[in-house]
Structures are given as structure tokens and as C-alpha cells.
N, C-alpha and C positions, 0 to 999 in steps of 0.2 A: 470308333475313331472320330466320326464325324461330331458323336457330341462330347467329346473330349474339346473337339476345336470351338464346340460353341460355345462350352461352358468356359475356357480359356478367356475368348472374345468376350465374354459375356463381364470375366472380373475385370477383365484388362477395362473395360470402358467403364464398372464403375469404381475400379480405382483412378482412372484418370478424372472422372466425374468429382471425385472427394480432392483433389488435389487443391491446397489452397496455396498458390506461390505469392511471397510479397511481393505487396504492389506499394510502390510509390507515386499516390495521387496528389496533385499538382493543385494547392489550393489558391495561389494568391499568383499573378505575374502580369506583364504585359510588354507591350513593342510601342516605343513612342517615335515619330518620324517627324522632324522639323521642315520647314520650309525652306531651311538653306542646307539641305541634304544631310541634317544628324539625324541619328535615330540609336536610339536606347531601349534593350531588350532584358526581360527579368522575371524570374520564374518563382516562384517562395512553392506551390502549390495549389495545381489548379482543376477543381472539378467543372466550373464552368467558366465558359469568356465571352466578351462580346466585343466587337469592333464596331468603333465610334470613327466615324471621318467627316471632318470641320471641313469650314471654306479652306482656299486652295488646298496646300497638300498634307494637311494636317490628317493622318491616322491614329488614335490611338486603340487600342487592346487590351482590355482590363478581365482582370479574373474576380473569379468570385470565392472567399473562404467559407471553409465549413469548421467547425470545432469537432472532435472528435469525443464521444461518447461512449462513456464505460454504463457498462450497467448489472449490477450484481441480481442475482438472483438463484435463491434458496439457503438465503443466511438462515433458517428457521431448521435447516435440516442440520446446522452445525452443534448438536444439543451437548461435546463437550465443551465449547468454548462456553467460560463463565465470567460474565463480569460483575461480578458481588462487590469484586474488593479494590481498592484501589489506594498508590502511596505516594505519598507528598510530605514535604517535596523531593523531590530524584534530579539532579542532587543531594546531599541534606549536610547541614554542619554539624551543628548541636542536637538536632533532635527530627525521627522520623515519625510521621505519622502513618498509622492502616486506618483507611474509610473501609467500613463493611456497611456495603450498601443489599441491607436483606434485614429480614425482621427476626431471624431465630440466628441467635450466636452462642447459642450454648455447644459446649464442645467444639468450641474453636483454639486454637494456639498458635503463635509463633515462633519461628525460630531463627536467629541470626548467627549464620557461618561466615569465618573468613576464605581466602579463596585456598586455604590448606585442607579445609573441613571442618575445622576446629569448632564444636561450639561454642557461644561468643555470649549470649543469654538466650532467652527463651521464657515464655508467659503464658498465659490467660489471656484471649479479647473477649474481654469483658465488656464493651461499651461501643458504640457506632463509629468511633475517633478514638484510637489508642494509642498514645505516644510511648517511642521507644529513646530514650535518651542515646545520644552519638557521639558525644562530647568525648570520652575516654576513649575513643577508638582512633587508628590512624589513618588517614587518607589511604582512602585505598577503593576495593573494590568488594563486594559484600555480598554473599544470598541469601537474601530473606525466605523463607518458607511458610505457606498457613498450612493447617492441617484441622481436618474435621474427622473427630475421632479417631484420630493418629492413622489418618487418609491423606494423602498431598492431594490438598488443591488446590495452590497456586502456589509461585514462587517467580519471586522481582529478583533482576542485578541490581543492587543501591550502589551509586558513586558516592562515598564520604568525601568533600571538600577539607579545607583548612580551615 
């Protein structure tokens, strides 16, 4: 019993240990106080402050801002994202382009469906820049597909403009 109660105590403190509740830190504000009794108070967020007091009754209170920082790490572990290919322009009027950004394109293809399924054309990328003509289609909305070896490996939404 008794180490039922400790081992209890034991998660209870490191679950409250993991708990991370937001916070709303306070980085920019201050309290300004005139000498004919105004004063004006303002908060934006504030990690640190300092109070400044002039001759007579002059206080002011200033914050200090911090910018917040993101920071990624272990993009190197994401080995399906691929960026070989890329299309422009998205929108497109007359005519789409696929960049294949890689050196072996053999056994590459694409394919253009409407948003029925329908296939629309389909090819050979043959070349690092491969233009798909747009012109006969209707404004609408489109998926393009690549395929390596008749493997999907990517596939864009293209917006046709007018």
C-alpha cells in the first residue's frame, strides 16, 4: 500500500513537473506620471522593465521587448519530402512550366487532371524546364502529377486564370 502511495506521488509530481500552461509574457509597456497629476499606463508585453524618475514628479516605466524565436530542427530526418520539382507560374494562363531540379530525368512523366479526374494530357519530362501548354483549358482548378516510373512523386493544385 504504502508504495502504491509513493509511486502515485511520485507521477502525480512528474506530471505536474511536464505541465506546460500558457503564459502570456508581457514584452513592451510602461506607467507615465506628469507633474500635473496625469499619468498613463500600457502594457504590449513585458519581460523586463525599469523605472526612470526625473526631477520633480516625473516617473516613467519602460519595458523591454524580446522577439520570439522559432527554431526547426531535424529537417534532415524528413527524407520523404522532396524538392526536385517545382511549377511556375501557379497561377498560369497560356502555359505551365515543371522545373526538375535533379540530374537523372529519365523516366519521369506528367499528368494533367481536371477536378473530375479526367485526364486532360500527359507526357515525357524530357528537359530541366518543360512547358505544358494551358491555353485550351478553362479557368478552373487542376492536378498536376509527376511520376517516376509510374510512382507518384509529387503532385501541385494549378489555378488556370483567364
Amino acid at each position: 500500500m504504502r508504495k502504491t502511495v509513493l509511486l502515485v506521488c511520485c507521477l502525480l509530481i512528474c506530471t505536474i513537473a511536464r505541465i506546460k500552461a500558457q503564459q502570456g509574457i508581457v514584452a513592451s509597456g510602461g506607467t507615465l506620471t506628469g507633474t500635473t497629476g496625469g499619468k498613463a499606463s500600457y502594457t504590449v508585453g513585458q519581460v523586463d522593465y525599469i523605472t526612470l524618475t526625473g526631477t520633480g514628479t516625473v516617473v516613467a516605466t519602460l519595458g523591454l521587448q524580446q522577439p520570439y524565436n522559432i527554431i526547426i530542427i531535424g529537417i534532415d530526418d524528413l527524407k520523404d519530402i522532396r524538392l526536385d520539382f517545382s511549377v511556375y507560374p501557379n497561377p498560369a494562363r497560356n502555359q505551365l512550366n515543371i522545373k526538375v531540379d535533379r540530374k537523372s530525368i529519365s523516366g519521369l512523366t506528367y499528368q494533367l487532371y481536371n477536378l473530375q479526374g479526367q485526364l486532360l494530357i500527359n507526357g515525357l519530362i524530357s528537359e530541366q524546364i518543360n512547358p505544358i501548354p494551358m491555353e485550351k483549358y478553362a479557368p478552373s482548378t487542376y492536378l498536376l502529377t509527376i511520376k517516376e516510373n509510374n510512382s507518384l512523386v509529387k503532385s501541385f493544385k494549378i489555378i488556370k486564370n483567364q
